[in-house]
N, CA, C and O atoms as CSV, one atom per row, in Angstrom:
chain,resi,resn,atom,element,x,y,z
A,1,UNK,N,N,8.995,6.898,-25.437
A,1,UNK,CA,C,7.866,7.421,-24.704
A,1,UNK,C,C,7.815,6.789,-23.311
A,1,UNK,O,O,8.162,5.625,-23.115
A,2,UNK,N,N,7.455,7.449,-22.538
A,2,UNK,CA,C,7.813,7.133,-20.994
A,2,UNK,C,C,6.220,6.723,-20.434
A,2,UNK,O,O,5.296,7.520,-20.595
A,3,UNK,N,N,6.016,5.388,-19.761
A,3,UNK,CA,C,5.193,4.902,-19.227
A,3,UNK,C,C,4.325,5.769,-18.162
A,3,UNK,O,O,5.086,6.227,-17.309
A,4,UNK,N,N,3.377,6.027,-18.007
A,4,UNK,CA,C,2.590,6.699,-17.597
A,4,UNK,C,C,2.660,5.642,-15.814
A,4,UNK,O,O,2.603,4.431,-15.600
A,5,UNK,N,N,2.787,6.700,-14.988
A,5,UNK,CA,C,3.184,6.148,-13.202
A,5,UNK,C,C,1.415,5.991,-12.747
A,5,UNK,O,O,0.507,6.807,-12.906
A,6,UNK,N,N,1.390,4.591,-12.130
A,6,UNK,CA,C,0.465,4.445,-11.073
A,6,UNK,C,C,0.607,3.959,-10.098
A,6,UNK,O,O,1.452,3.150,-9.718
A,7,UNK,N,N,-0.732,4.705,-9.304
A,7,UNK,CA,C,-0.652,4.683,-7.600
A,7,UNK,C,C,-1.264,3.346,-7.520
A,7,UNK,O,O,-2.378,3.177,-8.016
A,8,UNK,N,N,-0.527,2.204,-6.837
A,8,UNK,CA,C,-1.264,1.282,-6.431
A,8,UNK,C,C,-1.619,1.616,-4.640
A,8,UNK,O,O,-0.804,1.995,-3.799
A,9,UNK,N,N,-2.570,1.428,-4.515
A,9,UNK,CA,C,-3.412,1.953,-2.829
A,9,UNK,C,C,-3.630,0.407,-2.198
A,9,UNK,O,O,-4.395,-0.352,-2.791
A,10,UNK,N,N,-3.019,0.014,-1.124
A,10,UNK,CA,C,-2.807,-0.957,-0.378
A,10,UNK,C,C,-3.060,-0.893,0.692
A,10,UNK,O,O,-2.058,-0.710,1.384
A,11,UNK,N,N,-4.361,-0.983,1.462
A,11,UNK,CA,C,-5.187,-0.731,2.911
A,11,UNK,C,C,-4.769,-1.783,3.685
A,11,UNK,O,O,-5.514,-2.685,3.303
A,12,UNK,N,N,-4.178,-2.164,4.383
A,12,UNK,CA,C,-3.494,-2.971,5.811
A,12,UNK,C,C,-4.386,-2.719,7.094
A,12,UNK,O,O,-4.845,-1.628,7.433
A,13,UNK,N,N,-4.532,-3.834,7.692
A,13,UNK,CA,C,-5.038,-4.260,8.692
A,13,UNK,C,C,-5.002,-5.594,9.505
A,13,UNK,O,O,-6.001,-6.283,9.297
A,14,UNK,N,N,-4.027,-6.173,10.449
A,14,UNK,CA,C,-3.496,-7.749,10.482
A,14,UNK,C,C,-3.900,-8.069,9.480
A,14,UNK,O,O,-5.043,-8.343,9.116
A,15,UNK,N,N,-2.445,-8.041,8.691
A,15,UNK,CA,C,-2.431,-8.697,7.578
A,15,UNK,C,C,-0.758,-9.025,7.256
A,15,UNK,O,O,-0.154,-9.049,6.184
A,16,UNK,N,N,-0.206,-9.310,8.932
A,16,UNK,CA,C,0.732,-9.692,8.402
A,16,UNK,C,C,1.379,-11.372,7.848
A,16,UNK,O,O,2.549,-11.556,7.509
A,17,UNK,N,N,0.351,-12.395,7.870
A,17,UNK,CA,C,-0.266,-13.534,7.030
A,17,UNK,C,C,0.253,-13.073,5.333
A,17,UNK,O,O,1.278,-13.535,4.833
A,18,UNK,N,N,-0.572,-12.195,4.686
A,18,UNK,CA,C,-0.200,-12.237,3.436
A,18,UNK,C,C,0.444,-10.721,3.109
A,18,UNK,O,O,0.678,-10.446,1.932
A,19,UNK,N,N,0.638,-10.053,3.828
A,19,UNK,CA,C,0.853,-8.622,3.192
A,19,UNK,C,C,2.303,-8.314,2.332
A,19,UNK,O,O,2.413,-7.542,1.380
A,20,UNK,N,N,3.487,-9.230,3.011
A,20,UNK,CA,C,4.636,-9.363,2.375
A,20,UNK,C,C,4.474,-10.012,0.591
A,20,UNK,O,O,4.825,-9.687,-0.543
A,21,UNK,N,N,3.947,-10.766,1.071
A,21,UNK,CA,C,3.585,-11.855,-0.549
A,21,UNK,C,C,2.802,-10.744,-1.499
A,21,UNK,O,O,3.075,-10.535,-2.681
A,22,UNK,N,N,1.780,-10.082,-0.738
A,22,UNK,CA,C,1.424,-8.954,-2.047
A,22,UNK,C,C,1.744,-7.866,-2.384
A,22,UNK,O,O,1.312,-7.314,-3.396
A,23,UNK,N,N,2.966,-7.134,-1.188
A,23,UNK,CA,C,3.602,-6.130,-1.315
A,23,UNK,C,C,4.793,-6.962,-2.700
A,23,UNK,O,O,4.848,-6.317,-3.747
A,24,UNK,N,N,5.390,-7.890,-2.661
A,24,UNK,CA,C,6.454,-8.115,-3.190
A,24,UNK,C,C,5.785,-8.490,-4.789
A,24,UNK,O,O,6.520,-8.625,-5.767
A,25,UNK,N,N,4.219,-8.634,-4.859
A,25,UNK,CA,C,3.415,-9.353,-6.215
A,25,UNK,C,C,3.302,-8.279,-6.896
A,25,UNK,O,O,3.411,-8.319,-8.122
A,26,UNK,N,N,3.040,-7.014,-6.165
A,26,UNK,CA,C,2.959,-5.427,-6.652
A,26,UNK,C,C,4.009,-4.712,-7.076
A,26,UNK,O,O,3.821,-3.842,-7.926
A,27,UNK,N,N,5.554,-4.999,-6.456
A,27,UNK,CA,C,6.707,-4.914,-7.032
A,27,UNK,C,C,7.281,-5.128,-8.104
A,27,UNK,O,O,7.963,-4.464,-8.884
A,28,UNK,N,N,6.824,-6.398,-8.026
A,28,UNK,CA,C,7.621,-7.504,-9.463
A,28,UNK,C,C,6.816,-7.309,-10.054
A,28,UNK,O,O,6.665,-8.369,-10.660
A,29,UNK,N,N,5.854,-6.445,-10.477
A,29,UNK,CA,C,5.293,-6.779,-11.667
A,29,UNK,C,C,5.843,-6.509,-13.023
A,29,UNK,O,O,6.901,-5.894,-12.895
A,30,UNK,N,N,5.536,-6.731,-14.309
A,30,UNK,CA,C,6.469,-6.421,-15.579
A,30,UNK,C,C,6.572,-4.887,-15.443
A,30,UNK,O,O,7.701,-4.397,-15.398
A,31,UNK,N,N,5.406,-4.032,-15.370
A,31,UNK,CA,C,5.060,-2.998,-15.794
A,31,UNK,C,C,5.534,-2.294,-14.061
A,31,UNK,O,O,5.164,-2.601,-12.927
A,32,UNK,N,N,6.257,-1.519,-14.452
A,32,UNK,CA,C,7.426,-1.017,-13.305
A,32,UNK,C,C,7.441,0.424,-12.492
A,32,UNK,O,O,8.158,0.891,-11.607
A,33,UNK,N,N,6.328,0.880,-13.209
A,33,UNK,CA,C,6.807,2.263,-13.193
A,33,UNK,C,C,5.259,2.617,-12.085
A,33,UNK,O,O,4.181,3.092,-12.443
A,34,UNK,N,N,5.724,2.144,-10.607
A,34,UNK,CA,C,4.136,2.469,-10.384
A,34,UNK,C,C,4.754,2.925,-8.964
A,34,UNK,O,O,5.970,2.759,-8.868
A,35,UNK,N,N,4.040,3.519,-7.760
A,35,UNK,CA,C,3.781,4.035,-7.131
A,35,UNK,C,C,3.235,3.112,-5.858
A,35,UNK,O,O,2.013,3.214,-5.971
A,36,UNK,N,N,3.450,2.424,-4.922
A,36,UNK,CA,C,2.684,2.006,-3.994
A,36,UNK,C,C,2.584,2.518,-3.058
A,36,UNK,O,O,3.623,2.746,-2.439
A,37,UNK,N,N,1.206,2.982,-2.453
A,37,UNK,CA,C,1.010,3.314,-1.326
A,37,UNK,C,C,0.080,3.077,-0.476
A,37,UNK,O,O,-1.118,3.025,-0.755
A,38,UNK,N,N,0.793,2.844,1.123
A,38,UNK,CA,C,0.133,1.576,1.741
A,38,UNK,C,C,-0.839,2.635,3.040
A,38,UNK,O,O,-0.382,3.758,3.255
A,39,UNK,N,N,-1.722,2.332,3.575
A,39,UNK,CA,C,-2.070,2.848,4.367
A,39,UNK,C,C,-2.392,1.321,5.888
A,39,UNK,O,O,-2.941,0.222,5.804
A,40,UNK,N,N,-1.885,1.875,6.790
A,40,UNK,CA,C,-1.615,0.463,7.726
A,40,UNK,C,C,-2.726,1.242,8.760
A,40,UNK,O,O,-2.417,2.282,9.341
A,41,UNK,N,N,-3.787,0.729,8.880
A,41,UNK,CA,C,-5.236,0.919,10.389
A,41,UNK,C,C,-4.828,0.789,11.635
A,41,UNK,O,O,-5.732,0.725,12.467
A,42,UNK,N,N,-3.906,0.739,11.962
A,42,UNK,CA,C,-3.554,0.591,13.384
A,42,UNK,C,C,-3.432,-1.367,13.908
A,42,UNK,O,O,-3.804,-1.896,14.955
A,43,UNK,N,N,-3.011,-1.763,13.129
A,43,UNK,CA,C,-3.210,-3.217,12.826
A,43,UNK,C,C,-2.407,-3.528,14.406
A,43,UNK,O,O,-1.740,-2.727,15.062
A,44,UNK,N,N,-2.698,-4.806,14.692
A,44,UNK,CA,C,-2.296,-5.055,16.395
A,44,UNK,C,C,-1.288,-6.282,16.210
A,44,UNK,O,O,-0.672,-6.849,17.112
A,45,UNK,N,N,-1.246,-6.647,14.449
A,45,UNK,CA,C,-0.362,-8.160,15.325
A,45,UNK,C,C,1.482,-7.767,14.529
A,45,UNK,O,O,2.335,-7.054,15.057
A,46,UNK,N,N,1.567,-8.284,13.589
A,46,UNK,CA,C,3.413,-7.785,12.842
A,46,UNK,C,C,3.447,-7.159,11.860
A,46,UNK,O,O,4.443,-6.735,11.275
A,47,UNK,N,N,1.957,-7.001,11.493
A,47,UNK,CA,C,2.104,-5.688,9.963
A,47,UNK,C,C,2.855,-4.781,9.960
A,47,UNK,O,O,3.491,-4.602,8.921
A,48,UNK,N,N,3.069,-3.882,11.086
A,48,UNK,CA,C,3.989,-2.767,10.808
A,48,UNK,C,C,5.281,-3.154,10.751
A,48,UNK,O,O,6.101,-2.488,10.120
A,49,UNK,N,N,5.693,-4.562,11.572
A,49,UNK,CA,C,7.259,-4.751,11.086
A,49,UNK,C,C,7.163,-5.150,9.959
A,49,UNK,O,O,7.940,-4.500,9.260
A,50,UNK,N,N,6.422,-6.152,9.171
A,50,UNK,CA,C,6.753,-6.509,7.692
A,50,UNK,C,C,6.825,-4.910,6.592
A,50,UNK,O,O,7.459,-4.770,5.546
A,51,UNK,N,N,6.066,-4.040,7.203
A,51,UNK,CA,C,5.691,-2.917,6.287
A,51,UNK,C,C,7.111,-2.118,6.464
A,51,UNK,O,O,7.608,-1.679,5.427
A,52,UNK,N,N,7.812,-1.893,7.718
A,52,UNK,CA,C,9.298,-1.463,7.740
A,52,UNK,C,C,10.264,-1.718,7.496
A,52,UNK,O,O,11.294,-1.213,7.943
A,53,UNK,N,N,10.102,-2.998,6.332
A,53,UNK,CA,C,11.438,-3.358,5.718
A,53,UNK,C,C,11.182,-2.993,4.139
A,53,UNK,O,O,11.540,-3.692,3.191
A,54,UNK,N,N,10.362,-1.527,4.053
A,54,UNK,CA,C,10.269,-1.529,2.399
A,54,UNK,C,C,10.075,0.374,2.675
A,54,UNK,O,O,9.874,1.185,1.770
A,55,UNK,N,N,10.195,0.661,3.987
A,55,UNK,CA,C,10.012,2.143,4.362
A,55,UNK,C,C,11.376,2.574,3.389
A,55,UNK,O,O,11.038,3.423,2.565
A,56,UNK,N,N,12.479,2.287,3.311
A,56,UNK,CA,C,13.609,2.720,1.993
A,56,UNK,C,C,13.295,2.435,0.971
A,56,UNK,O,O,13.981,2.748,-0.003
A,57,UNK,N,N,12.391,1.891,0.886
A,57,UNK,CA,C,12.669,1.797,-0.889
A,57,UNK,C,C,11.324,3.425,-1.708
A,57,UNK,O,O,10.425,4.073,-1.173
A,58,UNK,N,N,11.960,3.440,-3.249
A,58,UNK,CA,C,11.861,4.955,-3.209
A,58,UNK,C,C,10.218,4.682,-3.676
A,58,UNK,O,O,9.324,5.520,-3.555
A,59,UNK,N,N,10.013,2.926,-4.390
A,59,UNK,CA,C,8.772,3.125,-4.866
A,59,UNK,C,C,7.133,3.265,-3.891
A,59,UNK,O,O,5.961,3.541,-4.148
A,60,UNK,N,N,8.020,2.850,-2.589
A,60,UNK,CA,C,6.437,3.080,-1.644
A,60,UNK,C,C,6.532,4.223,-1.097
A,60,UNK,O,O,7.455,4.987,-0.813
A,61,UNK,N,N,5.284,4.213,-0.982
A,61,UNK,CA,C,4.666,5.548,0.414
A,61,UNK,C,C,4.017,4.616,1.589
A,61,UNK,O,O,3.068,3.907,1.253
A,62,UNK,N,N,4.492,4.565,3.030
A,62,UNK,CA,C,3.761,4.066,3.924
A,62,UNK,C,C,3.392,4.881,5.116
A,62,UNK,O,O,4.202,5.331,5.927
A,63,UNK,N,N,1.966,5.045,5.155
A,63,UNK,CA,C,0.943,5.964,6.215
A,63,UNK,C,C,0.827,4.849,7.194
A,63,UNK,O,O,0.767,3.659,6.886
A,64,UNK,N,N,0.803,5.303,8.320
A,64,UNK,CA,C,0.643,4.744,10.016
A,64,UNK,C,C,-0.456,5.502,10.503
A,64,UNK,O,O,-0.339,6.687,10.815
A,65,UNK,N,N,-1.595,4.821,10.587
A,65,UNK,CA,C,-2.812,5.626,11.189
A,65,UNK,C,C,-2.881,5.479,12.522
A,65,UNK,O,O,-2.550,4.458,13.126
A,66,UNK,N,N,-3.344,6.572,13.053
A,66,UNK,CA,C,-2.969,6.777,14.849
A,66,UNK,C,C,-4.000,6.198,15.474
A,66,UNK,O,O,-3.788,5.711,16.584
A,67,UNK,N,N,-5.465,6.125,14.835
A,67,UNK,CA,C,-6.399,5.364,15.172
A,67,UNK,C,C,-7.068,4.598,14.156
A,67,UNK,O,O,-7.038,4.889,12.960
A,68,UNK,N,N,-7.747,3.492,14.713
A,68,UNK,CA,C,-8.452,3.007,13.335
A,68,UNK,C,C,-9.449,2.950,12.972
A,68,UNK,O,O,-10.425,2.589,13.629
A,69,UNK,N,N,-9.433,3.354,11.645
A,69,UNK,CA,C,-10.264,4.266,10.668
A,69,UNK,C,C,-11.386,3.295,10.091
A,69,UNK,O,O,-12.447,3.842,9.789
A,70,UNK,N,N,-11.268,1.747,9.876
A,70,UNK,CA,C,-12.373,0.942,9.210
A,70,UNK,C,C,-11.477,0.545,8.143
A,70,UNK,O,O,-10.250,0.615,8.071
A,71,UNK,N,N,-12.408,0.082,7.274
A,71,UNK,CA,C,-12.026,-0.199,5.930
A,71,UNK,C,C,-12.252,0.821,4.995
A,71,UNK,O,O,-11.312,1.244,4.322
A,72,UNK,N,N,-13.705,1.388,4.840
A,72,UNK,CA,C,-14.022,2.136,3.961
A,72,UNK,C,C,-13.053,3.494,4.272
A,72,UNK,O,O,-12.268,3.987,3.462
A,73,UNK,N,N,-13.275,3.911,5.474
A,73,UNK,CA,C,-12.178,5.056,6.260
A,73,UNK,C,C,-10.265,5.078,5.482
A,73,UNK,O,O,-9.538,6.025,5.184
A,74,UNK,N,N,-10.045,3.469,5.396
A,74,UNK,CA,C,-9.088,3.547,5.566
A,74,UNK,C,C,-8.381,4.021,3.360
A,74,UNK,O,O,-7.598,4.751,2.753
A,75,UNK,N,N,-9.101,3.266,3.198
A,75,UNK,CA,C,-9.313,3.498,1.873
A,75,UNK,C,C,-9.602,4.902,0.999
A,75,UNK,O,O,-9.211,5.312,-0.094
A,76,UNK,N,N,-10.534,5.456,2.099
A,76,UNK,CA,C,-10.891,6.696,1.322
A,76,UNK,C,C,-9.652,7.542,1.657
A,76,UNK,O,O,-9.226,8.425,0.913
A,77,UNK,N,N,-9.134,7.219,2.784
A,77,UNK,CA,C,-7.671,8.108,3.108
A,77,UNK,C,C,-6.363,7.956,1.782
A,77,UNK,O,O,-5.644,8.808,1.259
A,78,UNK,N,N,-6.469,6.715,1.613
A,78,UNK,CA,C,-5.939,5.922,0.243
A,78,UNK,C,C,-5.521,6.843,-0.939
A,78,UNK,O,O,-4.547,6.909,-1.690
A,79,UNK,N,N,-6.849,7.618,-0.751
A,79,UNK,CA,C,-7.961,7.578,-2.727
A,79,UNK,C,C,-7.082,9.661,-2.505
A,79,UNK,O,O,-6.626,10.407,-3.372
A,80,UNK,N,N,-7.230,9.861,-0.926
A,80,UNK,CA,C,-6.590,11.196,-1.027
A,80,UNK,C,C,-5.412,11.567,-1.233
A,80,UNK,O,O,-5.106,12.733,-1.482
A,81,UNK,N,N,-4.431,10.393,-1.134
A,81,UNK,CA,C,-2.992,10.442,-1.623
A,81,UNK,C,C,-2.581,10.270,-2.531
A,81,UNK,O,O,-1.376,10.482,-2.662
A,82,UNK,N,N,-3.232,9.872,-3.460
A,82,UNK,CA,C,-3.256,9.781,-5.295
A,82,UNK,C,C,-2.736,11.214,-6.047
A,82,UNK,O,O,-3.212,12.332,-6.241
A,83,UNK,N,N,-1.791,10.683,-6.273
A,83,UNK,CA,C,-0.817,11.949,-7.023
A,83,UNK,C,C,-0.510,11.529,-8.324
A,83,UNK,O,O,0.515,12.090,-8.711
A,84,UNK,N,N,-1.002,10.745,-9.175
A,84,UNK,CA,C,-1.371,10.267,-10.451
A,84,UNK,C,C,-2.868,10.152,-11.260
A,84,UNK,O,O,-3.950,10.081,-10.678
A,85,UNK,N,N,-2.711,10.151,-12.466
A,85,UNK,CA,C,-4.322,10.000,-13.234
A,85,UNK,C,C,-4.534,9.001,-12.889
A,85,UNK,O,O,-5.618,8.905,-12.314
A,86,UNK,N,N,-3.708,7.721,-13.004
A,86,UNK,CA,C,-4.235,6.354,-12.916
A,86,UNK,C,C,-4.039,5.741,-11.569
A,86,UNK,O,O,-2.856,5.695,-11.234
A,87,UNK,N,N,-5.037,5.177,-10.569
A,87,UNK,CA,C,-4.602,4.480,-9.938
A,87,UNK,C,C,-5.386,3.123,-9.424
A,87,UNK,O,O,-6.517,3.014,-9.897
A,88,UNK,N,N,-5.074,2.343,-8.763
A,88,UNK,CA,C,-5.573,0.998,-8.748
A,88,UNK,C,C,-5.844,0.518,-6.918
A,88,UNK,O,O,-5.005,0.968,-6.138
A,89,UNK,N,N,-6.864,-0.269,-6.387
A,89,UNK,CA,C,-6.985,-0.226,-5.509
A,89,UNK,C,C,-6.343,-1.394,-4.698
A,89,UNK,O,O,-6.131,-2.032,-5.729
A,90,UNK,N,N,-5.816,-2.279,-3.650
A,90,UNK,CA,C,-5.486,-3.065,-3.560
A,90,UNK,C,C,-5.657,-3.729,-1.907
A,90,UNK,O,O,-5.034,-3.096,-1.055
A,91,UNK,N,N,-6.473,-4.978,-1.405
A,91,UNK,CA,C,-6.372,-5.263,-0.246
A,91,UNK,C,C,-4.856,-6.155,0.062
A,91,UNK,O,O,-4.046,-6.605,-0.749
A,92,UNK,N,N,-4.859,-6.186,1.267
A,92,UNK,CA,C,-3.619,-6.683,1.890
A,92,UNK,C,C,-3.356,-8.616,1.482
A,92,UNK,O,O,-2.407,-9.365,1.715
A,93,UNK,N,N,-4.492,-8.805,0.905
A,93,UNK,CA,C,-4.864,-10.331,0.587
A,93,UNK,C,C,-5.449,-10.295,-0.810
A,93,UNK,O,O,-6.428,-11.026,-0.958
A,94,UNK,N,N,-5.069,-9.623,-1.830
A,94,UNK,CA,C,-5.451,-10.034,-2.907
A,94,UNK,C,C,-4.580,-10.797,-3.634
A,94,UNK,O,O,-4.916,-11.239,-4.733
């Protein structure tokens, strides 16, 4: 029986401090079969380079917002890319 796929939703905003460490905590996890997708606010300091060394890999989705949207904004953009039953919410520092 095949594990049921979830969207983990990952809202970015300078966060390039921890965003590698929880992109890679969301990876490794046991349970494998999930979906990440990041939405980046127009962040001003190295987030988007840490976020472009995972643009190949097949398990993320990464959105580049042209302006920035907030938090709640950025999130609810998040919640519209959910292409699974299950999904989970995630800041750039959890």
């Amino acid at each position: 029986m095949e594990k049921s796929q979830i969207d983990v939703l990952l809202a970015t905003y300078n966060g390039e401090k921890y965003v590698k460490e929880q992109i890679e905590s969301i990876l490794n996890q046991t349970y494998s079969n999930i979906r990440l997708v990041i939405s980046d606010d127009c962040s001003k300091d190295n987030t988007r380079e840490v976020l472009k060394q995972y643009e190949n890999n097949p398990k993320v989705e990464i959105h580049y917002q042209e302006k920035n949207l907030g938090y709640v904004k950025n999130f609810e953009y998040l919640l519209n890319q959910v292409k699974n039953d299950l999904y989970m919410l995630s800041d750039q520092d959890d």
